[in-house]
C-alpha positions as CSV (number, residue, x, y, z in Angstrom):
1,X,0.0,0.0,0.0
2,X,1.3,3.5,-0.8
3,X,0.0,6.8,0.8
4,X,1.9,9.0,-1.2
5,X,-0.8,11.5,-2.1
6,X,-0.3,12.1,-6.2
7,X,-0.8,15.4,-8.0
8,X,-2.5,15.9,-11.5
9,X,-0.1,17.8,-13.9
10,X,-0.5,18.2,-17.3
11,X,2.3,18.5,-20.0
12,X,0.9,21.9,-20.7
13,X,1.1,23.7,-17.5
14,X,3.4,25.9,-16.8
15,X,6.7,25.0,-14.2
16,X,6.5,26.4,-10.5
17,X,9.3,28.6,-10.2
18,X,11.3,27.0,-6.7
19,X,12.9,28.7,-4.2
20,X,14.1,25.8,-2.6
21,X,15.0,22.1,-3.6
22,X,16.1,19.9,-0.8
23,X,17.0,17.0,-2.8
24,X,17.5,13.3,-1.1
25,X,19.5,14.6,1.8
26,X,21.2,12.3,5.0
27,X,22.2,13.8,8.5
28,X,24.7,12.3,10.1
29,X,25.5,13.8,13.6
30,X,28.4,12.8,15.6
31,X,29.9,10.7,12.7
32,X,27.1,8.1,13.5
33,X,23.7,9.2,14.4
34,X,21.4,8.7,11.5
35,X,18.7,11.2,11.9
36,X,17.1,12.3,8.0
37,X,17.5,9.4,5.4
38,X,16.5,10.8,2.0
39,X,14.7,13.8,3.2
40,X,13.5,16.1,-0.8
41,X,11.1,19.0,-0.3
42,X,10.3,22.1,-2.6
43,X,9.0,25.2,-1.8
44,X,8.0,27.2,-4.7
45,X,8.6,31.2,-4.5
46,X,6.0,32.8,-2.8
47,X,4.6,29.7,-1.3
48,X,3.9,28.8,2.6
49,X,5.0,24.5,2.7
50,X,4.4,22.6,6.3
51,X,6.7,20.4,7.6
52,X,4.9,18.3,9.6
53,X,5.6,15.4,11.9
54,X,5.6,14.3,15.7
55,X,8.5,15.1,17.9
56,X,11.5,14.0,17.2
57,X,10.5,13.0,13.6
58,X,13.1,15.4,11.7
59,X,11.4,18.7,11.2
60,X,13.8,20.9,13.3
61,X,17.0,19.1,11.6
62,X,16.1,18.9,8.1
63,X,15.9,23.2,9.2
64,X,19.3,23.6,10.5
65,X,20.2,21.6,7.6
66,X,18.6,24.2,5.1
67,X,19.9,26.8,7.1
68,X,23.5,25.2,7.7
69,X,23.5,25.6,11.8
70,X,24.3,21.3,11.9
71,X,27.8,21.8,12.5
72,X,27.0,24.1,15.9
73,X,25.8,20.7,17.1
74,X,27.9,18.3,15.4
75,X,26.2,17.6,12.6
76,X,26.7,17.0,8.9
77,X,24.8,16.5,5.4
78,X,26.7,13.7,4.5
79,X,24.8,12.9,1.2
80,X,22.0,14.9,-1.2
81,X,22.2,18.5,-1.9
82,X,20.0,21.5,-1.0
83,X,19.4,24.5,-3.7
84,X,18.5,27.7,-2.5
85,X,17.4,30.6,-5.0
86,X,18.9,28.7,-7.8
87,X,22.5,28.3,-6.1
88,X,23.6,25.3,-4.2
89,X,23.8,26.4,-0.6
90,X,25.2,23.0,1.7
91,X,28.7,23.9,2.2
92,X,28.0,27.9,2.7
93,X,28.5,29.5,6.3
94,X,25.0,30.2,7.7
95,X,26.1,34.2,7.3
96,X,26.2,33.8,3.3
97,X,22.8,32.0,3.6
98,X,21.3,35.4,5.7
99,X,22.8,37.3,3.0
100,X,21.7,35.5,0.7
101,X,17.6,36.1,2.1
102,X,17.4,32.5,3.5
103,X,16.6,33.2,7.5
104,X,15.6,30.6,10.2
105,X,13.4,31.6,13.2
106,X,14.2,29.2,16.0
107,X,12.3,27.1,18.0
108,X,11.6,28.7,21.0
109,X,11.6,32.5,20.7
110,X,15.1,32.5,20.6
111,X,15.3,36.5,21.5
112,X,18.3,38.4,23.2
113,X,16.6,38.5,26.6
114,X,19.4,41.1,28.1
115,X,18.2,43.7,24.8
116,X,15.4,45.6,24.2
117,X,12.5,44.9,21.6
118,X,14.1,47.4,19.1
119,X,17.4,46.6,20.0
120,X,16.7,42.7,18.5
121,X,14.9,44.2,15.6
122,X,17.8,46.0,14.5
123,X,20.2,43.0,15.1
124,X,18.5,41.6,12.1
125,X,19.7,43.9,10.1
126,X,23.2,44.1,10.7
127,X,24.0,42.1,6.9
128,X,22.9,45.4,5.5
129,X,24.4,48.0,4.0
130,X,21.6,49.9,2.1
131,X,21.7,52.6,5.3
132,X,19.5,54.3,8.0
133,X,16.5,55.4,6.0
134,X,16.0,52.1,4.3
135,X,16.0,50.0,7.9
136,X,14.1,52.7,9.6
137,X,11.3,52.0,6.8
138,X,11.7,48.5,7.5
139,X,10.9,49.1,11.2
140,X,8.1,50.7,10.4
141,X,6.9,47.9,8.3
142,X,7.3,45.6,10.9
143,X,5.6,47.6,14.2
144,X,2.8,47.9,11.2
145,X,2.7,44.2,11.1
146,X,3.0,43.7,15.1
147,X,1.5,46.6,16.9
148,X,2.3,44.9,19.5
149,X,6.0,45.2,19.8
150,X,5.5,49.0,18.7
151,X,4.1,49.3,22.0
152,X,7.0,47.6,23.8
153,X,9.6,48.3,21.7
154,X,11.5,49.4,25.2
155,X,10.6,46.5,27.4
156,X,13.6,44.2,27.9
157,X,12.8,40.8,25.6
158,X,13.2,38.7,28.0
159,X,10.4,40.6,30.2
160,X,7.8,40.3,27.6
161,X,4.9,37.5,27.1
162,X,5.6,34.2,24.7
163,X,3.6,35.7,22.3
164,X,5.7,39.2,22.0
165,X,9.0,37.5,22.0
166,X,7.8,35.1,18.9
167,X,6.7,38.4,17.1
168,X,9.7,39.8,17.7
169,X,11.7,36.8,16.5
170,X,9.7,36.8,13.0
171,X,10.4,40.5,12.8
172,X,13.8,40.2,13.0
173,X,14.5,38.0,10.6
174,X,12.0,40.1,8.4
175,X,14.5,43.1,9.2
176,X,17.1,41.3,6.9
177,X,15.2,41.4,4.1
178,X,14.6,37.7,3.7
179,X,13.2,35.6,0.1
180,X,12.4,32.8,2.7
181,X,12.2,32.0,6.1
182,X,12.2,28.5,8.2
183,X,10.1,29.1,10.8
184,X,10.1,26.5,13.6
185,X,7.5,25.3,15.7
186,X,5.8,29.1,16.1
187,X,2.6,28.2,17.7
188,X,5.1,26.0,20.7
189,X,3.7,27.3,24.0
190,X,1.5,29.4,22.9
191,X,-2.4,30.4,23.6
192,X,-4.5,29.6,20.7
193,X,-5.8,33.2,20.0
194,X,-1.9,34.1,19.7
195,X,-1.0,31.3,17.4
196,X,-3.8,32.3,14.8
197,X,-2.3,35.6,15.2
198,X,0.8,34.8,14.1
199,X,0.1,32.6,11.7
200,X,-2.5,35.5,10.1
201,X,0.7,38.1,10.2
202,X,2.6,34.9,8.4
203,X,-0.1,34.5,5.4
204,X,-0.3,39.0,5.7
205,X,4.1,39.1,4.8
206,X,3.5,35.7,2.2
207,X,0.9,38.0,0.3
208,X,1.8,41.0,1.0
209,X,5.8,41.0,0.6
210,X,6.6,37.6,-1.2
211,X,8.5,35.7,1.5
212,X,8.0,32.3,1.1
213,X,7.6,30.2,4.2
214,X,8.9,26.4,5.1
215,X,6.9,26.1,8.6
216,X,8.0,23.0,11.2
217,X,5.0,22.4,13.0
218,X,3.5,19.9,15.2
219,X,0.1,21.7,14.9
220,X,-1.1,19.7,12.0
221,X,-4.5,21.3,11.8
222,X,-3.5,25.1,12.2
223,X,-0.6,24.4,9.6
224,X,-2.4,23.0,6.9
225,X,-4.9,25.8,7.1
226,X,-2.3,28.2,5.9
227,X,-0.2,26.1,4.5
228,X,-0.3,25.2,0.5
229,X,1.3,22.1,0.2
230,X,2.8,20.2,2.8
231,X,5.3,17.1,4.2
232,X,5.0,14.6,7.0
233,X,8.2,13.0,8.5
234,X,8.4,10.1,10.6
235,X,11.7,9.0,11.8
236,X,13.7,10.9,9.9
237,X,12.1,10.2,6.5
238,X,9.2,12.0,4.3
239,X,6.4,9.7,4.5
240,X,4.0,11.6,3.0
241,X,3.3,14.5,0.8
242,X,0.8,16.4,-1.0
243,X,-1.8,19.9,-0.9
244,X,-2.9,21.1,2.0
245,X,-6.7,20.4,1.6
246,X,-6.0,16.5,0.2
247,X,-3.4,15.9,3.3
248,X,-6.0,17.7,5.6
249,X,-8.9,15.3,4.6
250,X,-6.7,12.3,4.5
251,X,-7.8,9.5,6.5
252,X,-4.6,8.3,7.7
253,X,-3.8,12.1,8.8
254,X,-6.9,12.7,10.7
255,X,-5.9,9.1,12.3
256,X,-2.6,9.5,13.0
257,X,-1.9,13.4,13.6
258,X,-5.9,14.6,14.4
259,X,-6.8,11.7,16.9
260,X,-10.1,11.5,14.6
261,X,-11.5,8.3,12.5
262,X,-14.7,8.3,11.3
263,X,-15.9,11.0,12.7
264,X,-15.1,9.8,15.9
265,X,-11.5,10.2,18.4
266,X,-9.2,8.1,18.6
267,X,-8.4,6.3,21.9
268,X,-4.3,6.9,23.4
269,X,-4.5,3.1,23.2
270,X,-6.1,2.9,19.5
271,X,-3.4,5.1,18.7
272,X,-0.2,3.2,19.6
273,X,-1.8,0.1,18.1
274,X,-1.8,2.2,14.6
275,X,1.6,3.5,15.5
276,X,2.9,-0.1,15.9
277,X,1.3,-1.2,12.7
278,X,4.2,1.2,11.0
279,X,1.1,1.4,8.1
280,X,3.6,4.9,7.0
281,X,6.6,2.7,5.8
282,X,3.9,0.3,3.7
């Protein structure tokens, strides 16, 4: 049995333009830790694409991968290659990948806790060199996205609420000018109302500006809502694929990731029977 979920092309239509091609990469860390095995992805320009999965399944390293931040942690793409705005990108420093517009958002609201909201704004610019007038119009942009961090732009980061610091990590990396940006696990910790917040301001900069999104997310149903296409990982390996609305109504995906069959939920007990049945690898 397959569950790859197929798309219709036609010889005639016309070729998506791709930001990014992650093609059949393996992650080796400490010279012997398996952790992706064949991962490929696209994202087209201008597109929002999920990477979904459970803990532990990938999503966060097949990220650091894109972004080349493995090696902080011991980690290597030992086979594959990944193509960023036409250019292969593996073996660049993580500086000539933010130069180059390609910006991760870490898990976790990784602000500088000791600086002030404006103060970690403008750290995400410091790759630029188009001067004062263009990143104070840039600033703008972004308190016009997140009123909210106009409002504290003096607090000390690490003084504000979960919610303020993940806004303020997205407008950072939007202060570099980015073409795409990896955003991991946003909605982590969050209260719902906040989470559709920020994934509205995420769909507002993807229509709005352009940027094209690659989102690592847990929350399979918020994701897939914004989401165009998306990819589901299971230990280490993309297991599935497909659009958002055919994923989304996929019985296996309500099973496995919504806790619902049939219109009804899913025991915790149902559920490590279907986990054990490994019916992803069939």
């Amino acid at each position: 049995m397959t569950l790859a979920v197929q798309t219709e092309t036609t010889s005639s239509a016309p070729a998506v333009e791709k930001i990014l091609t992650v093609n059949n990469i393996e992650v080796i860390y400490d010279q012997i830790i398996l952790v992706l095995k064949g991962v490929s992805l696209d994202v087209p320009k201008g597109g929002i694409v999920a990477l979904l999965g459970a803990n532990g399944a990938g999503k966060t390293t097949t990220l650091k991968a894109i972004s080349n931040l493995l090696h902080a942690e011991r980690g290597d793409v030992t086979k594959g290659s990944i193509i960023f705005d036409g250019e292969e990108v593996q073996n660049r420093s993580p500086n000539e990948l933010v130069r180059r517009g390609c910006i991760q958002v870490m898990e976790g609201r990784q602000c500088f806790a000791h600086l002030s909201i404006e103060e970690n704004l403008l750290t995400g610019a410091f790759t630029r060199r188009d001067g004062r007038a263009a990143i104070k119009r840039d600033m703008d942009m972004v308190y016009g996205y997140f009123p909210k961090l106009f409002e504290r732009r003096s607090s000390l980061a690490g003084y504000t609420s979960g919610g303020e610091q993940q806004m303020c990590a997205v407008g950072r990396a939007l202060m570099s000018r980015p073409k795409m940006i990896l955003l991991d696990e946003p909605s982590m910790g969050l209260a719902p109302q906040i989470v559709e917040e920020i994934f509205e301001i995420v769909k507002g900069l993807n229509e709005s500006q352009g940027v094209s999104f690659l989102l690592a997310e847990q929350n399979t149903n918020m994701a897939l809502r914004y989401a165009t296409y998306g990819y589901i990982l299971e230990n280490g390996r993309v297991v599935m694929d497909g659009d958002a609305k055919s994923l989304s109504e996929n019985e296996d995906v309500k099973e496995f990731y919504l806790g619902i069959s049939e219109g009804r939920r899913k025991s915790f007990r149902d559920g490590k029977h279907y986990r054990r049945r490994k019916r992803w690898l069939a």
